[in-house]
C-alpha positions in Angstrom: 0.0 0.0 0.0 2.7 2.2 1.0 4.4 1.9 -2.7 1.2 3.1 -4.6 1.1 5.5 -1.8 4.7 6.9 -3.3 3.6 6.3 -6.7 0.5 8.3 -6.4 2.7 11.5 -4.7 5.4 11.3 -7.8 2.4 11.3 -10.0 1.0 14.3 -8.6 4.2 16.1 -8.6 4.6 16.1 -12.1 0.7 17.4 -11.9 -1.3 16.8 -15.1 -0.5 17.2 -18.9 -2.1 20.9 -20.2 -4.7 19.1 -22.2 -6.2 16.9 -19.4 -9.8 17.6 -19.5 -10.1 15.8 -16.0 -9.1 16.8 -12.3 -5.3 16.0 -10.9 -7.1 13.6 -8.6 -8.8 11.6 -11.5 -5.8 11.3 -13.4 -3.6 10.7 -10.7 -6.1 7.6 -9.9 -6.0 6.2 -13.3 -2.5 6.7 -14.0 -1.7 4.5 -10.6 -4.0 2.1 -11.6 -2.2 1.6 -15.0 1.5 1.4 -13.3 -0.4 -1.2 -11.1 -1.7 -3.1 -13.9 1.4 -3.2 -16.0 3.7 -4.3 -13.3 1.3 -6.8 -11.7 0.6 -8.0 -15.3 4.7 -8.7 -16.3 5.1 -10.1 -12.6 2.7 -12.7 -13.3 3.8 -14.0 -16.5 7.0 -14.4 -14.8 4.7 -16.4 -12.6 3.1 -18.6 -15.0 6.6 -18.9 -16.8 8.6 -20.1 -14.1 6.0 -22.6 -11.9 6.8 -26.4 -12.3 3.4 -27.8 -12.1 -0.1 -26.1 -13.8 -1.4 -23.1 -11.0 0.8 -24.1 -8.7 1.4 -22.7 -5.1 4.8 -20.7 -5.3 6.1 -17.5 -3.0 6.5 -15.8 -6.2 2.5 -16.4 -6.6 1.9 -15.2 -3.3 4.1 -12.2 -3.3 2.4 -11.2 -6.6 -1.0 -11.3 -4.6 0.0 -9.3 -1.6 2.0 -6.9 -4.5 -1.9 -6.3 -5.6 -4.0 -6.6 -2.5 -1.6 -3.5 -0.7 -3.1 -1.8 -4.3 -6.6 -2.9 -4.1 -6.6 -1.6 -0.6 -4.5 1.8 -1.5 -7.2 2.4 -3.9 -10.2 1.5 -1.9 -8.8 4.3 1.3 -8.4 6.4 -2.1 -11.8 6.2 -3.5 -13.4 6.5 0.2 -11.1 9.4 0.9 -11.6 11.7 -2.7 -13.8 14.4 -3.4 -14.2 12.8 -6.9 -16.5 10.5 -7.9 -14.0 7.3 -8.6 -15.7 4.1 -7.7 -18.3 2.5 -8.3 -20.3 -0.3 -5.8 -18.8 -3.1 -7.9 -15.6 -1.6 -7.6 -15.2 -1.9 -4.0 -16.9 -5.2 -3.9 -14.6 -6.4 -6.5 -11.2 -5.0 -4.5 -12.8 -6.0 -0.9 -13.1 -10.0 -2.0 -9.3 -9.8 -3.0 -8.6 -8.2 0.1 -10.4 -10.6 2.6 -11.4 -13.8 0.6 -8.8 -13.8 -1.9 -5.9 -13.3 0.7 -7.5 -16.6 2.9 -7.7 -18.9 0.0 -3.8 -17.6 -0.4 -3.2 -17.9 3.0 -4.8 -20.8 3.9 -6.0 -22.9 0.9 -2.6 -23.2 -1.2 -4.4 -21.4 -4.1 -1.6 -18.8 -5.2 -0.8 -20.5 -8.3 -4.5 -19.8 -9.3 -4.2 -16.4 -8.7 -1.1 -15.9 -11.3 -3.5 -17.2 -13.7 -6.0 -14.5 -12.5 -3.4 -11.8 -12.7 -2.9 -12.1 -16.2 -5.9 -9.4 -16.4 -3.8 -6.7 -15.7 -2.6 -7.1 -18.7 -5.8 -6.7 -20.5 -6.1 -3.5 -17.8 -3.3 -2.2 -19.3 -5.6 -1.4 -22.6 -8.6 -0.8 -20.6 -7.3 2.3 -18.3 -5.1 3.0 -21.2 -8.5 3.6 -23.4 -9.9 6.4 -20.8 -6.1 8.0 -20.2 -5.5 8.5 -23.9 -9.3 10.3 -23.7 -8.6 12.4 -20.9 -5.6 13.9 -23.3 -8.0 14.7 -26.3 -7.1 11.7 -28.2 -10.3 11.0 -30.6 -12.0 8.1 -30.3 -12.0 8.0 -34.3 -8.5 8.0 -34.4 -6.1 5.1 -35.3 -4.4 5.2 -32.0 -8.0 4.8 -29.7 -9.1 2.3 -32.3 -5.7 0.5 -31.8 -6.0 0.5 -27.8 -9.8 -0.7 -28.0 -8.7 -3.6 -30.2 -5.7 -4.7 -27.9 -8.0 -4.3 -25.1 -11.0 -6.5 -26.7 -7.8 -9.3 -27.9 -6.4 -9.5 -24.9 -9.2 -10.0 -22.5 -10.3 -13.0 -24.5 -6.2 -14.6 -24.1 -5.1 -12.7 -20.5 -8.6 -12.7 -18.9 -11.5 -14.8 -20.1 -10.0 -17.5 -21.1 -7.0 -18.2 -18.4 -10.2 -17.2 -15.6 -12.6 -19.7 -17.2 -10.0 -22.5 -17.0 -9.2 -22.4 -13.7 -12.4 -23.5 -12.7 -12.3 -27.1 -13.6 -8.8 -26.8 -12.5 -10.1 -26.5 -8.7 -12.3 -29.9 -9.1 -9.3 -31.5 -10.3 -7.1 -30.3 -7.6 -10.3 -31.1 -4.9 -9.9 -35.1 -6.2 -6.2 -35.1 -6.8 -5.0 -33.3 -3.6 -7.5 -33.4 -1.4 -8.5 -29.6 -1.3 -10.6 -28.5 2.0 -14.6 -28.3 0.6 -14.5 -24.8 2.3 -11.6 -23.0 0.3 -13.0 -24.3 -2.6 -16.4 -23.0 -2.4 -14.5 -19.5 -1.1 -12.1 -20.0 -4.8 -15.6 -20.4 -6.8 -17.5 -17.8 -5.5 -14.3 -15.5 -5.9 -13.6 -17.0 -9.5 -17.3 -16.6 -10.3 -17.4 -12.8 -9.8 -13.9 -12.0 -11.3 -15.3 -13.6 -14.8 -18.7 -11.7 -14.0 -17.0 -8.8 -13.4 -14.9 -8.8 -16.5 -17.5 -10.1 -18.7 -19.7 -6.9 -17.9 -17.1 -4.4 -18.4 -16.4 -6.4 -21.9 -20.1 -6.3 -22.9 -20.5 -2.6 -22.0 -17.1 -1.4 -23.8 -18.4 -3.8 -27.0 -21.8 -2.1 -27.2 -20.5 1.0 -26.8 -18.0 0.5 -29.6 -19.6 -0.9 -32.1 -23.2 -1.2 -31.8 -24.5 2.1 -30.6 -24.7 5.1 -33.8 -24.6 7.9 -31.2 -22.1 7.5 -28.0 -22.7 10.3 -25.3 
């Protein structure tokens, strides 16, 4: 927490480029949530890279998790704390599960190699904050370069998010016959698992619709 704390100050220092049409405090807010989601993203390839056995539990794995639950909790003191409007209810649901739930099942279910696998999003986050920070700068969203972010953003949450989230799911009934997984951390991993895709796929379907299918976009 303390890290994004520093990251968030050095931000502000350097204030906000002269054609930011938002506040210091939004764009301090997204541009720490983009650092966040490119580091956590390369750690956890390195992650996935490096483990011997499919979701594995490694300290890398875990360190990558409390890397991300300090942010998640930096975040939700910052969104409590602003005078900006900067989260929404399924925002703090979605950073309070990682907090309490997701840090149990790390702490006490031998999950962390899951949660590499789940930390491939940040990756796809990477495109998705990068989509409303290249808009707070006046970049179009009929130019190339928005039209290349979107696309990135739309490919890699079917390869970094979707896919790798979906697949870990049938990977906890395997581990529940092969290693004798406790019935309670599973059920804690499933309900967790279940909102991170739910989550994902709503912010997808949204960005999608607004894209493409609508002829007018406020």
């Amino acid at each position: 927490m303390a890290l994004f704390y520093v990251i968030s100050k050095v931000v502000q220092t350097y204030g906000t480029p002269r054609n930011c049409k938002v506040s210091q405090e939004v764009w301090m807010s997204y541009i720490t949530s983009w650092l966040h989601a490119l580091l956590a993203g390369i750690f956890a390839v390195g992650c996935c890279l490096s483990e011997e056995r499919l979701a594995g539990n490694t300290i890398q794995a875990y360190c990558l998790h409390c890397f991300s639950a300090g942010y998640f909790l930096y975040d939700t003191v910052n969104m409590l704390t602003s005078k900006e409007n900067l989260g929404m209810a399924d925002m703090y649901v979605h950073h309070l599960s990682i907090i309490t739930v997701g840090s149990y099942c790390h702490l006490n279910c031998e999950c962390s190699g899951y949660g590499a696998y789940n930390y491939l999003c940040e990756l796809n986050n990477v495109f998705l904050h990068g989509r409303k920070i290249i808009r707070f700068v006046g970049v179009e969203k009929s130019s190339s370069t928005y039209k290349t972010v979107t696309s990135l953003y739309i490919g890699t949450f079917l390869l970094l998010r979707f896919i790798p989230q979906v697949s870990m799911v049938p990977k906890f009934f395997a581990d529940i016959i092969q290693d004798g997984n406790p019935l309670e951390c599973t059920v804690l991993c499933l309900i967790c698992q279940g909102y991170l895709i739910y989550i994902g796929v709503s912010i997808f379907q949204t960005i999608v619709k607004n894209e493409y299918f609508k002829t007018k976009q406020l």
